[in-house]
C-alpha positions as CSV (number, residue, x, y, z in Angstrom):
1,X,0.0,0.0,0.0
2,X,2.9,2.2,0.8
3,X,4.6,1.4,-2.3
4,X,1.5,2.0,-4.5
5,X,0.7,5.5,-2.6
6,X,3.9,6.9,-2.7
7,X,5.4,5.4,-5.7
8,X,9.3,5.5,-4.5
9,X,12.5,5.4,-6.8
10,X,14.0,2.5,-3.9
11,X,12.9,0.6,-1.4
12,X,15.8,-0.7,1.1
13,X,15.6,-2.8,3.7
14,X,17.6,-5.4,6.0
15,X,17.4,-8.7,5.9
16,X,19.6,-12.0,7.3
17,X,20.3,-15.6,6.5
18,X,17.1,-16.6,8.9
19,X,15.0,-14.1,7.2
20,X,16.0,-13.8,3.8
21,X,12.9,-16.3,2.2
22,X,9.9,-14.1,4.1
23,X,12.1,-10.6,3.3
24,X,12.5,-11.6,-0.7
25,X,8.5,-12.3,-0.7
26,X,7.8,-9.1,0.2
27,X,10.5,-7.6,-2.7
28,X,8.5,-9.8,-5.4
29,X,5.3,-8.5,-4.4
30,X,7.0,-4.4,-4.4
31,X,8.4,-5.5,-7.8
32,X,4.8,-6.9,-8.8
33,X,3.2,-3.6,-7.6
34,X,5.7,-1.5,-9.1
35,X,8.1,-3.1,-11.7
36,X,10.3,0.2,-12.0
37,X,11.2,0.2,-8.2
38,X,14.9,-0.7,-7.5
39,X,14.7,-2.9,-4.6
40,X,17.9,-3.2,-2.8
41,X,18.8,-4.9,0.8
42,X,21.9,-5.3,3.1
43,X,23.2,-7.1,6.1
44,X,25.9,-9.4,7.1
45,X,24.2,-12.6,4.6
46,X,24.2,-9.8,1.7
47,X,27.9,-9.0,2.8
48,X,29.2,-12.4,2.3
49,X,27.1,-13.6,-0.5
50,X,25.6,-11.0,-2.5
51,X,26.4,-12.5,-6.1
52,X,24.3,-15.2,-4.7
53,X,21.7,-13.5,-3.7
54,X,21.3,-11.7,-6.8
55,X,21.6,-15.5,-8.7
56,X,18.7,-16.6,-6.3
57,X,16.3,-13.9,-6.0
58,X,14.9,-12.4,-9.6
59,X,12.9,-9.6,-7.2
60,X,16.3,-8.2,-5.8
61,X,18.5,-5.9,-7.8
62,X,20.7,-4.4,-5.8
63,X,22.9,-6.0,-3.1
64,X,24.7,-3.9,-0.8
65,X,28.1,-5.6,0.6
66,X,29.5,-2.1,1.4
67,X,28.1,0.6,4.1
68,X,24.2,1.0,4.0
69,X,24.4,4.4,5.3
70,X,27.4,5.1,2.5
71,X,25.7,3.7,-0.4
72,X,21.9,4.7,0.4
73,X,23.2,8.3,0.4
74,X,25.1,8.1,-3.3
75,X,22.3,6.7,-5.0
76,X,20.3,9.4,-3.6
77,X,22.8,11.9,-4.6
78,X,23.4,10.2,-8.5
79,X,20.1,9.9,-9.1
80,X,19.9,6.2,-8.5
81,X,23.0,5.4,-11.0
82,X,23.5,2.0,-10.1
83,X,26.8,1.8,-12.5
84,X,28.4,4.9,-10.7
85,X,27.2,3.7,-7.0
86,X,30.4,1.8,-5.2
87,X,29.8,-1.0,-2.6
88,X,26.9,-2.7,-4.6
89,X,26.1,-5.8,-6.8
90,X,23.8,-5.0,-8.9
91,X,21.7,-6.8,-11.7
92,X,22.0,-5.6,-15.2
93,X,20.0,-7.6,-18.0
94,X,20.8,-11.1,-17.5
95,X,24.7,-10.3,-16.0
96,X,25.4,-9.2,-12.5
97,X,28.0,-6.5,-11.9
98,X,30.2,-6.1,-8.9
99,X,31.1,-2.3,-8.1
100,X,34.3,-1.8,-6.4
101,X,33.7,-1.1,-2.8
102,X,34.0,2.4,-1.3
103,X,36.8,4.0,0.9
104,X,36.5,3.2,4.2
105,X,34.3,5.5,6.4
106,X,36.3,6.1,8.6
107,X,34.5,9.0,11.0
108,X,30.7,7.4,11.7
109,X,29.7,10.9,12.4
110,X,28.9,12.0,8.8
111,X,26.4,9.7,8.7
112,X,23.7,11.5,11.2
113,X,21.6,10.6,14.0
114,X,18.8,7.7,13.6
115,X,15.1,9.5,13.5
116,X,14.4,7.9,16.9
117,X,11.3,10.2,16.3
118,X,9.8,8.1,13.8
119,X,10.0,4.9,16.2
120,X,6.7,3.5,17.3
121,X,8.3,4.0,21.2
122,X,6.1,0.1,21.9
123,X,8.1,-1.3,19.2
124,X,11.3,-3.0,21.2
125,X,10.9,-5.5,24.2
126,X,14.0,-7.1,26.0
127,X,13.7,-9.1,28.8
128,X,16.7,-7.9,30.0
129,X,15.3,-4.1,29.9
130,X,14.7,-2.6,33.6
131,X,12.5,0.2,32.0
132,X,10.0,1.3,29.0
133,X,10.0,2.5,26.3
134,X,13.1,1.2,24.9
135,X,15.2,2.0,21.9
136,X,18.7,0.7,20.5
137,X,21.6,2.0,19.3
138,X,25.2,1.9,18.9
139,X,28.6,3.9,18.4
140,X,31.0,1.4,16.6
141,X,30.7,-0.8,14.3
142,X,33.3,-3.7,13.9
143,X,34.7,-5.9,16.6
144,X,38.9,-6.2,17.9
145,X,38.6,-9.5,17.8
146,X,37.6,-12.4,14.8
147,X,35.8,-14.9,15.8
148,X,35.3,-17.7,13.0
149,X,31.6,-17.5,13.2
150,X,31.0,-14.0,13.7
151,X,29.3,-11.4,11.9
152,X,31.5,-8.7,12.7
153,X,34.2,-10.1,10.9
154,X,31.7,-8.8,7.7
155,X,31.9,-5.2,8.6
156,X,35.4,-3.9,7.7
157,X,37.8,-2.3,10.3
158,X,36.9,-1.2,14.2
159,X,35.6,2.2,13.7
160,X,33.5,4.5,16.0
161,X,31.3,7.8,16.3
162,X,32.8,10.3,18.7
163,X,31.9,11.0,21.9
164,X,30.2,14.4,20.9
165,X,28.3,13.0,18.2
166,X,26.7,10.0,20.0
167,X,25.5,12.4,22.7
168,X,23.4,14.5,20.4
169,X,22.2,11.0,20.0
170,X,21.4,10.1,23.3
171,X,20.3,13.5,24.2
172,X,17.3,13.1,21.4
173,X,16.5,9.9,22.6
174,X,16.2,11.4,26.5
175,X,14.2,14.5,25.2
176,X,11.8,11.9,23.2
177,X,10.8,10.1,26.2
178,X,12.5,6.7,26.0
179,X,13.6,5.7,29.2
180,X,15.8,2.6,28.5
181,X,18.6,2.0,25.9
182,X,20.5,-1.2,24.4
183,X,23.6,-0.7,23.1
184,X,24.0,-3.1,20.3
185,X,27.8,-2.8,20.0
186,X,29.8,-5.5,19.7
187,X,31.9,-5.0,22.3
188,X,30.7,-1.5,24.2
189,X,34.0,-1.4,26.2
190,X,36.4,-2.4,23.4
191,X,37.8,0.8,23.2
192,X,38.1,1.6,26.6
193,X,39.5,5.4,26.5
194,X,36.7,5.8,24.1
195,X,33.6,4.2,26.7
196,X,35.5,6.2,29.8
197,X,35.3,9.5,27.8
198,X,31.5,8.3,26.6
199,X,30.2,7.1,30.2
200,X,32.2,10.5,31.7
201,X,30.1,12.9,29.6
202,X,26.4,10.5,30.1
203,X,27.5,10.9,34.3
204,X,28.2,15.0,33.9
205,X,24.9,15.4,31.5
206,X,22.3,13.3,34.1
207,X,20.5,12.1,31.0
208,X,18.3,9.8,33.0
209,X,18.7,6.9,30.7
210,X,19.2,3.6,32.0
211,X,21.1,0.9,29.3
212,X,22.6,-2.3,29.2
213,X,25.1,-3.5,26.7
214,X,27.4,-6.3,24.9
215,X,30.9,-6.7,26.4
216,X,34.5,-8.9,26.4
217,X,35.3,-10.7,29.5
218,X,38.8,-9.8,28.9
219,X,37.6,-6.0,28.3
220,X,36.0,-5.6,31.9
221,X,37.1,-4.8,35.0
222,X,36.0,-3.6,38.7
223,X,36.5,0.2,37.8
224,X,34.9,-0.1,34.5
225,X,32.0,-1.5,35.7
226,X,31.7,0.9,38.6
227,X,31.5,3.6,36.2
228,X,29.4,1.6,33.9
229,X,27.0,1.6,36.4
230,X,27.3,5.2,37.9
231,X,26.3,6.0,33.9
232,X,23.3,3.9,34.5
233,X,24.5,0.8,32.8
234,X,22.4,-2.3,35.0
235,X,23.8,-5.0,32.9
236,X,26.3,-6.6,30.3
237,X,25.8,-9.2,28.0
238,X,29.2,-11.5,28.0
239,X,30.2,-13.7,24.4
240,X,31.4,-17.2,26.2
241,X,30.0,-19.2,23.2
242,X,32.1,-22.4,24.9
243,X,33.6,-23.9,28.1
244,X,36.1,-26.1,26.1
245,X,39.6,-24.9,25.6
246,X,39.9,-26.8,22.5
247,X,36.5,-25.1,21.3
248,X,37.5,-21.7,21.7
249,X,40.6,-22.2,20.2
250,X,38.9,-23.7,17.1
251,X,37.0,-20.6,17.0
252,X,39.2,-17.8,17.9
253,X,37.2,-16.3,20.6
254,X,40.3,-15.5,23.2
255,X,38.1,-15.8,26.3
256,X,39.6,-17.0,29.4
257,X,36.5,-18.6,31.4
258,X,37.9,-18.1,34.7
259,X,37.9,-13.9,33.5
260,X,34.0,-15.4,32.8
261,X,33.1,-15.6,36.2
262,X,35.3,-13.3,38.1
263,X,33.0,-10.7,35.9
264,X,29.8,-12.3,36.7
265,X,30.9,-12.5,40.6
266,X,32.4,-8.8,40.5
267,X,29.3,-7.5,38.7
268,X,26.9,-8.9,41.4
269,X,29.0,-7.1,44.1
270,X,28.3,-3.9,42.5
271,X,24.6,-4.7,41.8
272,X,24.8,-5.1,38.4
273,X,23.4,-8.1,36.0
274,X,25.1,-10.3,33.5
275,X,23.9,-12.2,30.8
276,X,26.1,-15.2,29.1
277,X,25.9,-16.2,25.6
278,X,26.5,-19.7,25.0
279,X,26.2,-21.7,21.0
280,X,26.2,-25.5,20.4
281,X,27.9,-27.0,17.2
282,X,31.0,-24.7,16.6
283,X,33.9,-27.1,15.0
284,X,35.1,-29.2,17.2
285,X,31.9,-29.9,19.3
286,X,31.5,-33.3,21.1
287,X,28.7,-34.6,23.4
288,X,31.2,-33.8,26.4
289,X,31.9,-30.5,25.4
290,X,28.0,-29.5,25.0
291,X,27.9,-31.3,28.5
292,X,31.7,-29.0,29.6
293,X,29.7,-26.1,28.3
294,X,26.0,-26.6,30.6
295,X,27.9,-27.2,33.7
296,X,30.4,-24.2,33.8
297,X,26.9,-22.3,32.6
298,X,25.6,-23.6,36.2
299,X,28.4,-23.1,38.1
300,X,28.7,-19.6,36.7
301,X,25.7,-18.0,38.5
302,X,24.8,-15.6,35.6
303,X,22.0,-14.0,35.7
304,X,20.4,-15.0,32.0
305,X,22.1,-17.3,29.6
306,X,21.5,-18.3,25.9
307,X,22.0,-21.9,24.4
308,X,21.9,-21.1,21.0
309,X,22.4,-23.0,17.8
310,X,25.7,-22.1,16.1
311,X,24.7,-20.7,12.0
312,X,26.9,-20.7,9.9
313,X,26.8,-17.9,7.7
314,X,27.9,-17.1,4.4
315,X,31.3,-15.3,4.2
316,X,32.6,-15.9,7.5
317,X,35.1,-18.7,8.5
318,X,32.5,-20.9,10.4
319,X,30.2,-21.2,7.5
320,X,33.8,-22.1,4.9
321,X,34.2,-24.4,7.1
322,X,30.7,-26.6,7.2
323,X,31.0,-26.2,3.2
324,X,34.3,-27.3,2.6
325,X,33.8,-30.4,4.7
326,X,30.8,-31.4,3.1
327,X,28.9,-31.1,6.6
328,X,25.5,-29.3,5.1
329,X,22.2,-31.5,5.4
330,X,19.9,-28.6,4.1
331,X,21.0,-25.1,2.4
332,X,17.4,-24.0,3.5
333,X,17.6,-20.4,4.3
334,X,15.1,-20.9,6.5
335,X,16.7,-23.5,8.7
336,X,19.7,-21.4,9.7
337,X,18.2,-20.3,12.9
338,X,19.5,-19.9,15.9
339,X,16.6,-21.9,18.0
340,X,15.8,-24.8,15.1
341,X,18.5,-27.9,14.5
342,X,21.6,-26.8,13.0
343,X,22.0,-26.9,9.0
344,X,24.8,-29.5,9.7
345,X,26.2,-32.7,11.0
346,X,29.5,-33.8,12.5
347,X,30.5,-37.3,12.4
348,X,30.3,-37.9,15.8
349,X,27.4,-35.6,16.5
350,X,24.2,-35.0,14.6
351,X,22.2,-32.1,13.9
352,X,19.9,-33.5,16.4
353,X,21.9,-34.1,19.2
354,X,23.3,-30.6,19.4
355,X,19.6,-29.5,19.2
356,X,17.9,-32.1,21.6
357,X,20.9,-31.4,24.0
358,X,20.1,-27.1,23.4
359,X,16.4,-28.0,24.9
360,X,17.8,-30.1,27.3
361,X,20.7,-26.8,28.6
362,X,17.7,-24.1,28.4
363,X,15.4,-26.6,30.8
364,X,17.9,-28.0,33.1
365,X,19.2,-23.8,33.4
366,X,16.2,-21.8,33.7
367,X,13.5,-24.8,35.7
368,X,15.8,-25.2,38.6
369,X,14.4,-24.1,41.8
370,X,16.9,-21.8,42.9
371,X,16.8,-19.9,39.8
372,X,12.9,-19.4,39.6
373,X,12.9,-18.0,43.5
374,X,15.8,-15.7,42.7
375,X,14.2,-14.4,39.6
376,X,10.8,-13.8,41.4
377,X,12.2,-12.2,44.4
378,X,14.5,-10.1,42.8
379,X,11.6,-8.2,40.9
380,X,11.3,-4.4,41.9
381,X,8.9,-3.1,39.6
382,X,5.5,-3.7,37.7
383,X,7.8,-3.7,34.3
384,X,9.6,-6.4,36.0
385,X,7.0,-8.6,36.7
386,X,5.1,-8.6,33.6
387,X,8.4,-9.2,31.8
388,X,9.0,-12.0,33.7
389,X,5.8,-13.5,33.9
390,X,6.0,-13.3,29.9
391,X,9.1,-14.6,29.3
392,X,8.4,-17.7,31.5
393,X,4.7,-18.4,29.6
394,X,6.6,-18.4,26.3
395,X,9.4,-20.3,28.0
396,X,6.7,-22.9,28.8
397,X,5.2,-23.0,25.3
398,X,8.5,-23.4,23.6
399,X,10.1,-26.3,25.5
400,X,7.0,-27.8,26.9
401,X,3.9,-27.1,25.1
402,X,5.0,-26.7,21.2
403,X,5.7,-29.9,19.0
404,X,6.9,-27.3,15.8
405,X,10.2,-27.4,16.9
406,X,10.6,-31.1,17.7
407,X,9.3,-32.2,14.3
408,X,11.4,-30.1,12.2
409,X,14.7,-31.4,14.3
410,X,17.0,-33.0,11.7
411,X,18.5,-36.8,12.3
């Protein structure tokens, strides 16, 4: 409806490996509405794969590999002159051309602030969030480390917004009446004389924001998080992906586990909450190192945790490595979710192994009696309680009530 009403030059969205079938059905019926529109998407599949993507979708015509925010802005400046627009693939007649792919950006700045303005403020729900509404953002993009299966590995060099900049930001979002903030960075203290100067100016200004965000282990320390939470920072998501030495080697994580839980142990000193993200299936994988894996998950007293399935997608090491050994039982876009069997099998562990023994981590972590009291008691709000009382009825109906999941597990 908006297509036929306004009648746009280009419609861009996102899309990923999990939702790339349902996001190219709604390109084919744009291109059926309006056959002159140049639909184009991005994200970190259409970064590793966008010849690919051009190959297999008739409705898509441009892929973006390089910066959205770069490219968006020069076809709106060269009136939509796909030839002349750098860090695309783009489909011409029956060929595909490659553009060369723009200089780096290296100062985020030129690129604006979001229109956190034209946000629906009920959009976003976290169950980690203290406080509504909530909105997300972030200051870098890029990660200092390069993990095999990572999508950061996808998004060129570290680079960041200054300090000054992403104030204005956070200012707007203050002065529109959101309350609560996720920083989606990949690592938010990665840069720490960059995070000091940020959390120095968010203490002087009193915004009244409170935030959570993604961290290293290796990257956090008592002070940090003192002034993380003086900023009004209530908790950090933690990468430990595995317990297993060998594991983490395999992937390149650099995460010392013992770092894991003095930060979980120092953060709860200081009143602050931590969240561990944990994956199944990531080479070298065994049924004792899924087992490794749940145990130091129990013995690490986090706060939340995640057992998800490892995807491998296209264009980072993780994913070269599934294809070259010939481990793919489906190329299904659809399977490569994080929460349905994995899109592979090892020979000593199935695709449904690693996912029956993901069901089996998320009951045996999140039914256990201490854990339930904690949670319950710990509430100190109403936003608190309805989060949690809705987060455990869809707990429930995912691991207890719902078949969908258990039918479409792979053998």
């Amino acid at each position: 409806a908006i297509v036929r009403e306004e009648t746009p030059r280009l419609v861009v969205f996102t899309t990923s490996t999990t939702a790339l079938i349902n996001d190219m059905e709604i390109a084919r019926r744009i291109k059926e509405e309006s056959p002159a529109v140049i639909t184009a998407t991005f994200g970190a599949h259409i970064k590793g794969a966008p010849e690919q993507t051009l190959k297999e979708f008739a409705q898509l015509d441009v892929a973006i590999y390089g910066d959205q925010e770069y490219v968006v802005r020069e076809l709106a400046r060269n009136g939509f002159n796909l030839c002349d627009t750098k860090g695309i693939c783009y489909r011409s007649g029956d060929s595909i051309i490659r553009n060369e792919l723009h200089p780096p950006v290296v100062n985020l700045d030129e690129y604006g602030i979001a229109a956190h303005d034209m946000i629906d403020p009920e959009l976003y729900h976290d169950p980690f969030a203290k406080r509504r509404p909530l909105t997300i953002t972030y200051g870098q993009i890029g990660c200092i480390n390069k993990c095999t299966y990572c999508m950061s590995t996808l998004y060129g060099g570290f680079r960041f917004r200054t300090v000054t900049h992403f104030m204005e930001e956070l200012k707007l979002i203050a002065k529109l009446g959101f309350r609560e903030v996720f920083f989606i960075d990949c690592g938010f203290t990665n840069n720490l004389k960059w995070a000091n100067a940020l959390m120095d100016s968010m203490i002087e200004n009193s915004l009244g924001l409170t935030w959570w965000c993604l961290s290293r282990a290796d990257h956090l320390d008592e002070q940090i998080m003192k002034k993380m939470k003086a900023a009004g920072c209530h908790s950090i998501g933690v990468g430990v992906e595995n317990a297993n030495a060998e594991v983490i080697k395999n992937i390149k994580k650099r995460v010392d586990t013992e770092r894991v839980l003095d930060v979980v142990r120092t953060a709860h000193r200081i009143g602050m909450r931590v969240l561990l993200y944990f994956q199944f299936g990531l080479p070298g994988e065994t049924k004792d190192t899924m087992r490794e894996t749940l145990n130091f998950a129990l013995k690490s007293k986090a706060d939340l945790v995640t057992f998800g399935i490892a995807v491998p997608v296209p264009g980072t090491g993780f994913y070269d490595y599934i294809r070259d050994n010939n481990l793919f039982i489906t190329r299904d876009w659809n399977m490569f979710d994080p929460t349905l069997p994995p899109v592979y099998s090892y020979n000593n562990l199935s695709s449904h192994e690693i996912f029956e023994f993901s069901r089996k981590a998320y009951k045996k972590f999140y039914m256990r009696p201490s854990f339930i009291v904690k949670r319950f008691t710990s509430q100190r709000s109403l936003h608190e309680i309805k989060n949690n009382f809705e987060n455990f009825v869809n707990f429930i109906g995912r691991f207890f009530m719902s078949k969908k999941n258990k039918n479409r597990a792979t053998t």
